[in-house]
C-alpha positions as CSV (number, residue, x, y, z in Angstrom):
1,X,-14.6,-8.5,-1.0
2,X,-16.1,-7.5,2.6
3,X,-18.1,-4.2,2.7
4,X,-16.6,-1.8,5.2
5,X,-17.7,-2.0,8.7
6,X,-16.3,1.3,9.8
7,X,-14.8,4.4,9.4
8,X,-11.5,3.3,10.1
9,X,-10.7,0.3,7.9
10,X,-12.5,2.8,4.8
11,X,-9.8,5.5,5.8
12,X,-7.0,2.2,5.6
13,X,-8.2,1.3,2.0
14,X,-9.0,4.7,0.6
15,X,-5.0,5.6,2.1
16,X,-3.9,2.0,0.5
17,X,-5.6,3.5,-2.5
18,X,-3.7,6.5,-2.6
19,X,-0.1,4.9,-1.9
20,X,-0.9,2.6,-4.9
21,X,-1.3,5.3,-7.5
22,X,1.8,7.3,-5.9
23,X,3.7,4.1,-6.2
24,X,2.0,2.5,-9.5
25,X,1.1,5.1,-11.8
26,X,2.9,7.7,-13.8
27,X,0.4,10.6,-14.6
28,X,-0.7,10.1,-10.4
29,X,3.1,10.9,-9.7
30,X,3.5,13.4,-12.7
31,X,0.7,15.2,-11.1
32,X,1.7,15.5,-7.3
33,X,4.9,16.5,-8.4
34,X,3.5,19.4,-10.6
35,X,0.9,20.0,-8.0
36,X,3.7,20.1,-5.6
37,X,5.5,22.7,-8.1
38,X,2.1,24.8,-7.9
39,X,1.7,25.1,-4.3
40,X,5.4,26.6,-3.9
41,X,5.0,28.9,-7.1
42,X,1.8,30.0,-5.3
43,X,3.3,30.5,-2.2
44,X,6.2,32.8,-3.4
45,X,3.8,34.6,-5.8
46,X,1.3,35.6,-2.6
47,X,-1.7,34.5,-4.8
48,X,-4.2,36.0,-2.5
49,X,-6.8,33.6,-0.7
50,X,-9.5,33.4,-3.8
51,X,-6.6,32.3,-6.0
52,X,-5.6,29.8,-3.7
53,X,-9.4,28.3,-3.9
54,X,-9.2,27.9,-7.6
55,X,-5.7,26.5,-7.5
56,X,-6.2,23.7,-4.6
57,X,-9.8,22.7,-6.6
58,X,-7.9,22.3,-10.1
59,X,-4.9,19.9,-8.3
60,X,-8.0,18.5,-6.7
61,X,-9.7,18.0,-10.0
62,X,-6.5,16.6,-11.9
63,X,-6.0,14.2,-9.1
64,X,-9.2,13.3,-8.6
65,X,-9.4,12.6,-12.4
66,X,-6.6,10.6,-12.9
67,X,-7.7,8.0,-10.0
68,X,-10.9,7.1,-11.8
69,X,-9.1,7.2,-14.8
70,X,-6.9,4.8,-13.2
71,X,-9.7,2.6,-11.9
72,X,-11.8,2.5,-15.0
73,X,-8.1,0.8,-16.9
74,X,-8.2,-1.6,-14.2
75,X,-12.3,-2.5,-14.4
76,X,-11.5,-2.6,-18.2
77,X,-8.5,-4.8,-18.1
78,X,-9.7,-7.1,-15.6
79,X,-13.3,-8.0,-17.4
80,X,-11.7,-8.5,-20.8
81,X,-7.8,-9.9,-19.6
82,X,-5.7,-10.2,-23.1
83,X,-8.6,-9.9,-25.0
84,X,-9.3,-6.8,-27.6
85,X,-13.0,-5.0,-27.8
86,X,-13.8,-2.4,-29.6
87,X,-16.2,-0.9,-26.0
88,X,-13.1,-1.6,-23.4
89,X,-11.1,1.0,-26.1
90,X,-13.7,3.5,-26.1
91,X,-14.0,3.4,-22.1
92,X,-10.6,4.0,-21.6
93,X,-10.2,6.3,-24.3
94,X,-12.9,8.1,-22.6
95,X,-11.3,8.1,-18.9
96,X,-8.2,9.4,-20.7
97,X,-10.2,11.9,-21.9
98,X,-11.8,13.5,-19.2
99,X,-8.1,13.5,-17.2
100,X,-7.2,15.3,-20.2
101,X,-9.6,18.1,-19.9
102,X,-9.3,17.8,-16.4
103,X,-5.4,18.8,-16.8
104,X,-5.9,21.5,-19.5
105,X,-8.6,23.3,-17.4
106,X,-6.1,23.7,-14.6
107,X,-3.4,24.6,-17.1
108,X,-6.1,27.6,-18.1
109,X,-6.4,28.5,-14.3
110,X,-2.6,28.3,-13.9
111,X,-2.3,30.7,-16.8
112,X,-4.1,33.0,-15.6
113,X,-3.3,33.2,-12.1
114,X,0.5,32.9,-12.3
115,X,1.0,34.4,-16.1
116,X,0.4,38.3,-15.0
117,X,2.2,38.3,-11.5
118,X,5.1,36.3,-13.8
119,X,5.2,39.5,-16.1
120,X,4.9,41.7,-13.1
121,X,8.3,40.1,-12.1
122,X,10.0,40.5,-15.6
C-alpha cells in the first residue's frame, strides 16, 4: 500500500473509510442513527451552547471508538484468518470494551443533560 502523497487522496480514503463503516458495520450505523436521534432531541430541548459541547464530544467519542474498534477486528482477523488464539480474543474483547465505555459514558452525559429538561416537560 502507497503512503499518501497529499492532502487530497488522504481526505478520499479517510471518506472511503467512513462510507465503509456506514455501509459495513452495525454498531457504526446504530450509532449515527442515535447520534442522529441526539442532535434533534437537543435541538428541540434548546440545550444551551456548553451542553451542546459535551453532547457533539460524546457522539464524537462513540464514533470515534467504534472505528478503531472496527479496525482492530479486521488487524485481528486478517493476521490469524480461521485460526483461534487465545491474544486475537483478548484484543478484540478489549476494543469491544473500550466502545463499551465509550457508549455508556455518553449515555451518563445524555442522562444528565436531557433527563431534567425531560421532567421539566412532564
Amino acid at each position: 500500500m502507497k503512503k499518501n502523497k497529499n492532502f487530497i487522496f488522504a481526505l478520499k480514503n479517510a471518506l472511503a473509510g467512513l462510507i465503509f463503516g456506514l455501509k459495513q458495520e452495525r454498531n457504526v450505523q446504530y450509532d449515527f442513527v442515535i447520534a442522529i436521534f441526539v442532535v434533534l432531541l437537543s435541538s428541540y430541548l434548546k440545550i444551551n451552547k456548553v451542553e451542546w459541547v459535551f453532547v457533539i464530544f460524546s457522539i464524537g467519542l462513540v464514533l470515534i471508538v467504534e472505528y478503531l474498534n472496527s479496525a482492530i477486528e479486521r488487524c485481528v482477523d486478517l493476521a490469524i484468518g480461521s485460526n483461534f488464539h487465545e491474544l486475537a480474543k483478548q484484543a478484540k474483547d478489549a476494543g469491544a470494551s473500550a466502545a463499551l465505555i465509550a457508549a455508556l459514558t455518553s449515555a451518563i452525559v445524555g442522562i444528565m443533560i436531557f433527563l431534567p429538561k425531560l421532567i421539566k416537560l412532564l
